[in-house]
N, C-alpha and C positions, 0 to 999 in steps of 0.2 A: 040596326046599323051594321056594317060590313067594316071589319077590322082589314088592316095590314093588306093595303090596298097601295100604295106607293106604286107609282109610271112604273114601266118599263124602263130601266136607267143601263147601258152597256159600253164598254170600249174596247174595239181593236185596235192594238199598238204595233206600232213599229220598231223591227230589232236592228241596233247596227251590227256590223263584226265585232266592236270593241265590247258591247253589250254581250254580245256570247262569249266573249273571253270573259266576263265574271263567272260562268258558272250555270247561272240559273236565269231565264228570261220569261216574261210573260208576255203571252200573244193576246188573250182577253179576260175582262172582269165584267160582271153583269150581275145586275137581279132580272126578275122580272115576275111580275104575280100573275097569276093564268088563274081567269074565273069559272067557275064551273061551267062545262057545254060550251068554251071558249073554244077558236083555235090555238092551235098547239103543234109545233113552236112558232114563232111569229116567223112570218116571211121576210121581216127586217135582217136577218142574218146572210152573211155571206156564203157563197154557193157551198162553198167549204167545211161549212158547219151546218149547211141547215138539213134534214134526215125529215124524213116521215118513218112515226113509231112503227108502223107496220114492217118496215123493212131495214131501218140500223143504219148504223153506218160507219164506219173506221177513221180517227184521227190519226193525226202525225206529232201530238202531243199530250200531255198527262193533263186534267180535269179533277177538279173537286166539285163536285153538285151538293150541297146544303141544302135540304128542305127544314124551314123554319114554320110551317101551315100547309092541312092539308095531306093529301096521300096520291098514292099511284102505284106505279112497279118498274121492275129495271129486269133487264135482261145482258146476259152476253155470252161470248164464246164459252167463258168457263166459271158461268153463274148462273142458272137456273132461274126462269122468271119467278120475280119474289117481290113481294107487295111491299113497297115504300111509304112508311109516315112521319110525320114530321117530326124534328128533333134525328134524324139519320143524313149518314153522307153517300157516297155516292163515288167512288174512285173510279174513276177512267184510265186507261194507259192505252199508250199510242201503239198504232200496228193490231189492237184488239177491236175485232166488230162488238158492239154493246148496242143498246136500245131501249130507251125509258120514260117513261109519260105519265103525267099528273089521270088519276078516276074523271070520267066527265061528271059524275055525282058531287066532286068536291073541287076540286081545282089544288093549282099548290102556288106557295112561292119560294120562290128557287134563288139562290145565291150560287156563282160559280167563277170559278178563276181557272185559266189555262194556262200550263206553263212547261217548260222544257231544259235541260241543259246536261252537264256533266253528274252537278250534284245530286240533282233529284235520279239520275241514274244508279249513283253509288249510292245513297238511300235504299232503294226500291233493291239493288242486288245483293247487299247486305238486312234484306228480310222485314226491314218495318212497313214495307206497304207492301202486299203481293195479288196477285191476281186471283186468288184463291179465299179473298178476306176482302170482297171490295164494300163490301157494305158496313160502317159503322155506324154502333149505335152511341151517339155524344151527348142525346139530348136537346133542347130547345135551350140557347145559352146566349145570351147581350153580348157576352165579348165574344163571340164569335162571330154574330151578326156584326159588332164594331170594326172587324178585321178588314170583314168582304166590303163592309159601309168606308173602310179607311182607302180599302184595295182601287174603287171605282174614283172616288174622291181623288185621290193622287194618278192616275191613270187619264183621266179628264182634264186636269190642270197640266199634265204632261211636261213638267218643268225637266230641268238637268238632272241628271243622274237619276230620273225616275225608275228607268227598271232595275240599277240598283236598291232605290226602296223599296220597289215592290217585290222585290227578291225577300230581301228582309220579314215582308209581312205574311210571304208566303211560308218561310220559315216558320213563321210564330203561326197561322193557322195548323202546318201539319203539326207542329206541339203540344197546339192546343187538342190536335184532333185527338193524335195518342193519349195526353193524360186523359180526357173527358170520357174514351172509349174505356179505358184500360180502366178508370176508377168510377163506371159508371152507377155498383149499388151504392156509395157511399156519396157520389154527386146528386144524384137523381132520387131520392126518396119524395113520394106523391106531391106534399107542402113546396120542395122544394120548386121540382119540374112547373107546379104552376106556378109561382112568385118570379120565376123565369120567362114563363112562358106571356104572364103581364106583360114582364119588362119590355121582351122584344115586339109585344103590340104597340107599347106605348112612345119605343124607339120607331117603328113602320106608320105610326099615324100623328108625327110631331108635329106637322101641317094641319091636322083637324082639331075638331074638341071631340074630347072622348067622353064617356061616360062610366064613370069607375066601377057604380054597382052593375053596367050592364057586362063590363070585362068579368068579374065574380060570377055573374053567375054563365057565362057562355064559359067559366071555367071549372062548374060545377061547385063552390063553394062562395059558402053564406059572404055577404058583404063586412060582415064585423070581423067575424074570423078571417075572411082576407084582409082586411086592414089589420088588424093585430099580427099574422104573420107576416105581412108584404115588410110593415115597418121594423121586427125583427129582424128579418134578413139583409133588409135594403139600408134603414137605421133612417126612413124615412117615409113619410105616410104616404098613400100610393100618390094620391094630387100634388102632392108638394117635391115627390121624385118627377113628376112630370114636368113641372114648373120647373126644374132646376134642368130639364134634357134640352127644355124649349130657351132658357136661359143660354144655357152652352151655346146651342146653335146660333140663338142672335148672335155672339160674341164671334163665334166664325164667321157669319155673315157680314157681319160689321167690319172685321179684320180684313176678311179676304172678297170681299165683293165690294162694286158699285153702287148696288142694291142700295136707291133712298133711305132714309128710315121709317119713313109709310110703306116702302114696297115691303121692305120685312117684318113691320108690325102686321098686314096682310099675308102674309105669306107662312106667318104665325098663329095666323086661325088669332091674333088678337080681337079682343071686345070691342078697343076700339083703340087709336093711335095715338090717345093721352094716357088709356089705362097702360098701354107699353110702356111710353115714359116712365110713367109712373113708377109701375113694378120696375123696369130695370136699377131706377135712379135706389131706390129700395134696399134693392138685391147688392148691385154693384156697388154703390155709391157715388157714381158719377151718371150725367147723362147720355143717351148713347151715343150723341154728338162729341162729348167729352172723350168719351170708352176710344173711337172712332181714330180720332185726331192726338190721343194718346200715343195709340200704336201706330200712325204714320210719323210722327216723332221718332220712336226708337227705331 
């Protein structure tokens, strides 16, 4: 089975003036998982941004690329081509030719947010991002996949003062970048990187049913001993951390969609649309009809 296979998921947004008067604006947020011997990048992009790796190509604002699976290489003005794997970022900055593409051997998937403004200028001039350091190394890490996962989520629903939050989360990703970069022998010890790198499978494939012993061992350790550390660190056994990611998201689903509740007991990779019931009434204590009709009240 093929893990951390999730669509294509992307959005270009819209800046006003008054949007550029906060500061910090985002122009787009995406994933998109590229299979091995795929094309690369997809033609879905705007003339703007779309580049063949052979030849690069210059934006007019700052990028963060996330590889979460998978490898490749990145190039630019004043980066030597250098082999990218996964758990690394990827800094772009505008006015600079760059160029970088997932191995046809392996594929990647990429998380990436674009953005512009004052403040990410005075960042970047006082020294914490520069073009001489564009590659971090942060690790395979869930909250940071939850950032770029929060980043498109909100950019999609495009409500009021969006690119104010998405200012915000852009903040917390370059935070996150820094600590994760700066303390990565004491983040990243072997046990650790993988019981991460579960995680964010197990976040990329909430739609399917997975299979726990086959994550273990495409992560190179025994099944026992990844349940005994996974539950250590997580403070919960790897299926029942899963059951509780697919919990959440019903709870979103239910809150913020139309989605019947057969379209999301399906859309959940459930058993079947009493075992949903079932389990949510369980978990939650009410039914989802209940959970649903709760929160159109408040």
């Amino acid at each position: 089975m093929r893990y951390n296979d999730f669509g294509i998921d992307f959005k270009y947004l819209l800046v006003s003036e008054r949007d550029k008067r906060f500061g910090l604006t985002v122009n787009t947020v995406g994933f998109q998982p590229i299979a091995p011997h795929s094309l690369y990048p997809s033609t879905e992009h705007p003339k703007n941004y779309y580049f063949r790796p052979g030849k690069g190509r210059i934006l007019s604002e700052y990028q963060i690329v996330y590889i979460s699976k998978g490898k490749g290489s990145f190039a630019s003005a004043s980066t030597k081509r250098t082999i990218i794997s996964k758990g690394q970022v990827m800094l772009l900055f505008p006015g600079q030719w760059h160029t970088y593409a997932p191995s046809k051997e392996t594929g990647w998937n990429e998380y990436y947010i674009g953005f512009q403004g004052d403040i990410i200028d005075h960042i970047v001039a006082h020294g914490f991002f520069s073009t001489d350091n564009q590659i971090l190394d942060v690790g395979v890490n869930e909250d940071l996949v939850n950032l770029f996962a929060s980043a498109i989520k909100m950019a999609k629903e495009d409500k009021t003062a969006a690119q104010q939050n998405l200012a915000g989360i852009v903040f917390n990703i370059l935070g996150s970048m820094l600590s994760l970069a700066q303390n990565k022998n004491f983040e990243t010890k072997d046990s650790a990187q993988k019981i991460e790198r579960a995680k964010v499978i197990m976040f990329e494939n909430i739609q399917k049913d997975i299979n726990i012993k086959e994550i273990a061992s495409n992560l190179g350790i025994s099944y026992s001993l990844f349940r005994k550390v996974f539950k250590e660190y997580t403070g919960y056994a790897p299926a029942h951390y899963f059951q509780e990611l697919k919990l959440r998201k019903a709870k979103e689903l239910l809150s913020e969609t139309k989605h019947s509740i057969k379209e999301i007991a399906y859309e959940l990779n459930f058993s079947s649309y009493e075992y949903f019931l079932s389990f949510f009434k369980k978990k939650v204590g009410s039914t989802p009809m209940e959970y649903r009709n709760r929160g159109r009240i408040k």
